[in-house]
C-alpha positions as CSV (number, residue, x, y, z in Angstrom):
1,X,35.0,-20.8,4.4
2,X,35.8,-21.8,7.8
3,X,39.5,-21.8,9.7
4,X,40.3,-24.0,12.2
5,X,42.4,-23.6,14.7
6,X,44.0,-25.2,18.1
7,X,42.9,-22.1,19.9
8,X,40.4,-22.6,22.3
9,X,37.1,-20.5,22.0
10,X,36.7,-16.9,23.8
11,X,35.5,-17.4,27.4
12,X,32.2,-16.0,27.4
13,X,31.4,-14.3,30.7
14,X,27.6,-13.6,32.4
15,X,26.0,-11.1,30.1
16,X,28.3,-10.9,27.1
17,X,27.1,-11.9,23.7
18,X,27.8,-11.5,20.2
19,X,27.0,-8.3,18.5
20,X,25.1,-8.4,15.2
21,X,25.5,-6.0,12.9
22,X,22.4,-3.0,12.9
23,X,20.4,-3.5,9.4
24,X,20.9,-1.0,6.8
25,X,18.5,1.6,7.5
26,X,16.7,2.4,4.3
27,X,15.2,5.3,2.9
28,X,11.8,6.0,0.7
29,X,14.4,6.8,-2.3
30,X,15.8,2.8,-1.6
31,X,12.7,1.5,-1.5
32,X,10.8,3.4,-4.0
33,X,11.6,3.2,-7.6
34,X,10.2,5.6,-10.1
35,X,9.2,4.0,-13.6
36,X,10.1,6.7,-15.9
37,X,7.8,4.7,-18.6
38,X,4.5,4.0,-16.9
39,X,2.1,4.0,-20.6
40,X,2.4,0.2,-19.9
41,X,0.6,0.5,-16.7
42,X,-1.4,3.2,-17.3
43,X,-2.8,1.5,-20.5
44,X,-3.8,-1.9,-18.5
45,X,-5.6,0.1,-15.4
46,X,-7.7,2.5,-17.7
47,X,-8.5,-1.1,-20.1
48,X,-10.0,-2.6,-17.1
49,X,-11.1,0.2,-15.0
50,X,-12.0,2.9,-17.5
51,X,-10.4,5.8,-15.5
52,X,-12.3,9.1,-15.7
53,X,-10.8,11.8,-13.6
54,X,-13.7,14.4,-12.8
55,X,-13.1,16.7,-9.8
56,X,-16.9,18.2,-9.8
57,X,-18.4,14.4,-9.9
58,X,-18.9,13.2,-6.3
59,X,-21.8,10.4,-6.8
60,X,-20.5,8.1,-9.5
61,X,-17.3,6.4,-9.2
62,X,-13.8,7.7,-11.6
63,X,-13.3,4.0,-12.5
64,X,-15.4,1.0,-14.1
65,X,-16.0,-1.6,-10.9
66,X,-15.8,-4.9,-10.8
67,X,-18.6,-7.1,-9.9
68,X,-17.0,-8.1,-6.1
69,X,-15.2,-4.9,-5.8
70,X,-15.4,-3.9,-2.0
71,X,-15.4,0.7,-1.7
72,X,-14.8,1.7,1.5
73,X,-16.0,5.0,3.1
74,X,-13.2,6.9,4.2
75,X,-15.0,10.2,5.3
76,X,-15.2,9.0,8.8
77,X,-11.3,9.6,9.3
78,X,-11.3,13.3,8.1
79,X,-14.8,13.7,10.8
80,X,-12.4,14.1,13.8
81,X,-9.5,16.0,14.8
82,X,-6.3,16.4,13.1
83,X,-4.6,14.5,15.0
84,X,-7.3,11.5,15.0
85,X,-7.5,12.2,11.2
86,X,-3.7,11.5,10.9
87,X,-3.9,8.2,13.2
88,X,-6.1,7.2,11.5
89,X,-4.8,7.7,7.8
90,X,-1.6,5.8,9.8
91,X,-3.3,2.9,10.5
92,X,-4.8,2.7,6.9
93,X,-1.5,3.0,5.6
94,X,-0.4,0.2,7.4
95,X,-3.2,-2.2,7.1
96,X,-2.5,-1.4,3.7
97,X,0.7,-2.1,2.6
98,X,0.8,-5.4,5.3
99,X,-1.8,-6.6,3.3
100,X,0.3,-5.7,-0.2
101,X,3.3,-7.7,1.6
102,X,1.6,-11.0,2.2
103,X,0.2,-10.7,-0.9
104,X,3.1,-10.1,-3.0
105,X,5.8,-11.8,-1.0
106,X,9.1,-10.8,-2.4
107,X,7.1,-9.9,-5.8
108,X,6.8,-5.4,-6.5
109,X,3.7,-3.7,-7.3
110,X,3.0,-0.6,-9.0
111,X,2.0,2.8,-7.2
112,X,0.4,4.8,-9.7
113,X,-1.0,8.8,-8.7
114,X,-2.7,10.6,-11.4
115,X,-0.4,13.6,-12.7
116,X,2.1,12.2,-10.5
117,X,5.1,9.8,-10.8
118,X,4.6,6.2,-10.9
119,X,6.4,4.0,-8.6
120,X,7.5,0.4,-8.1
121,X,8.1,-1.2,-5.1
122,X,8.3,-4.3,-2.9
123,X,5.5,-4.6,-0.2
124,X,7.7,-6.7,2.4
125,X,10.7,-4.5,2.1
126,X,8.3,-1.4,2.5
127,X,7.0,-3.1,5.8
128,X,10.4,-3.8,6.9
129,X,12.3,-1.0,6.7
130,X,9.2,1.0,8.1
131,X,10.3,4.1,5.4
132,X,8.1,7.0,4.3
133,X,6.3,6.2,1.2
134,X,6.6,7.7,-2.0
135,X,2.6,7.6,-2.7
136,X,0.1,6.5,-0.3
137,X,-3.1,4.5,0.0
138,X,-4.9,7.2,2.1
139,X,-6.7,9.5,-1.3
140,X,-4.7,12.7,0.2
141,X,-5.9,14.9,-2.5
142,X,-5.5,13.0,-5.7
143,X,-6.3,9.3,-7.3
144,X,-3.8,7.1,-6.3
145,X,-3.6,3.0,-7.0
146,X,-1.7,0.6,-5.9
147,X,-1.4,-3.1,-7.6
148,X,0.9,-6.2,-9.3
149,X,1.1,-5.5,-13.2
150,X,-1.4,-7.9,-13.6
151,X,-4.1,-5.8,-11.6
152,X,-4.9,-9.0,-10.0
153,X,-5.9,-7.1,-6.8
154,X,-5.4,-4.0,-5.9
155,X,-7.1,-0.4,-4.2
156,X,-8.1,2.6,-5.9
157,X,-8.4,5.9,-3.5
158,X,-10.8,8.7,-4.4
159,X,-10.1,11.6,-3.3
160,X,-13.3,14.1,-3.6
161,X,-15.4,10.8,-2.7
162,X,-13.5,9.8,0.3
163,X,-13.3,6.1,-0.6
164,X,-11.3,3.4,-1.3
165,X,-11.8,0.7,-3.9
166,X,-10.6,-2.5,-3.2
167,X,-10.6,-5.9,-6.2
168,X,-9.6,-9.3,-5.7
169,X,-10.7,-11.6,-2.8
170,X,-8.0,-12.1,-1.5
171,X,-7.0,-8.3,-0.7
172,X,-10.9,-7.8,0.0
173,X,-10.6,-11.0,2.6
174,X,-7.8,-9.5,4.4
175,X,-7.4,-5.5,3.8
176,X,-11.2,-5.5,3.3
177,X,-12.2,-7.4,6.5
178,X,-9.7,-5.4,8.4
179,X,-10.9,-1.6,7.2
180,X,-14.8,-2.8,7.8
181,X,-14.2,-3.7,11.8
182,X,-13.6,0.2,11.9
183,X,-15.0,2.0,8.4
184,X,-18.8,1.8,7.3
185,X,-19.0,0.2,3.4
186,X,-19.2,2.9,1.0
187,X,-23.0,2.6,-1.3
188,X,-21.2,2.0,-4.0
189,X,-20.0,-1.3,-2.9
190,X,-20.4,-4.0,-5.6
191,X,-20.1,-6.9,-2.4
């Protein structure tokens, strides 16, 4: 609703503007949302995927792929320092969920993390508010997945294998392309 009135405008003088307001900062908690049911989930990645959890296996892969499913190696960024490890695992992370925001737009995927809570959460505001994350992408010691609840795309970390398992083209066109200008293609590759 606007007011008029007869009074003229502020002068504005060299160097004076108009303050905005700073944007809520948000935390992981406001951007992550735990799904205290996550059988539904669950129950759709192991149907396609045929999850099998197996610390001692390090040759075949814990999940069914896909013809077209890109696996990246990931051993390369635990080969260097600590600190080259952890910039590393940083710029995964955000290659990562970048790619999950154009993807998804204003849409929410699921993070899922074996014996671990299962989150939702929105790609873009993830980006945006530039929070901490509630599960990563980076296989920091256990399985972890990230995808829409139609498992149109998505990745899949290993852990003990040191890979990452990307689906769908259009995540293995963007997220895909991106990881192999600077990570070899793992031999289990299925593209």
């Amino acid at each position: 609703m606007s007011v008029e009135s007869d009074e003229p405008s502020p002068a504005r003088t060299p160097g004076s503007y108009d303050v905005q307001p700073e944007a809520p900062h948000l935390s992981t908690i406001d951007v992550w949302h735990e799904v205290v049911d996550d059988a539904a989930i669950w129950a759709r990645f192991n149907q396609r995927f045929a999850f099998k959890a197996n610390y001692y296996e390090r040759s075949r892969p814990a999940i069914r792929l896909d013809p077209g499913c890109l696996v990246i190696d990931l051993a390369p960024i635990c080969s260097g320092s600590p600190a080259r490890c952890a910039a590393d695992e940083d710029r995964l992370e955000q290659a990562a969920f970048q790619a999950f925001a154009d993807l998804a737009g204003d849409g929410e995927i699921f993070a899922i993390d074996w014996q671990h809570p299962t989150y939702r959460y929105s790609p873009r505001v993830q980006v945006d508010a530039n929070t901490g994350y509630a599960t990563s992408v980076f296989p920091d010691g256990d399985y972890y997945a990230h995808m829409p609840a139609d498992l149109a795309w998505g990745t899949f970390g290993h852990p003990w294998q040191q890979t990452l398992t990307l689906w769908g083209g259009e995540l293995i066109a963007t997220l895909g392309a991106d990881l192999l200008t600077w990570l070899p293609k793992h031999d289990q590759s299925r593209v």
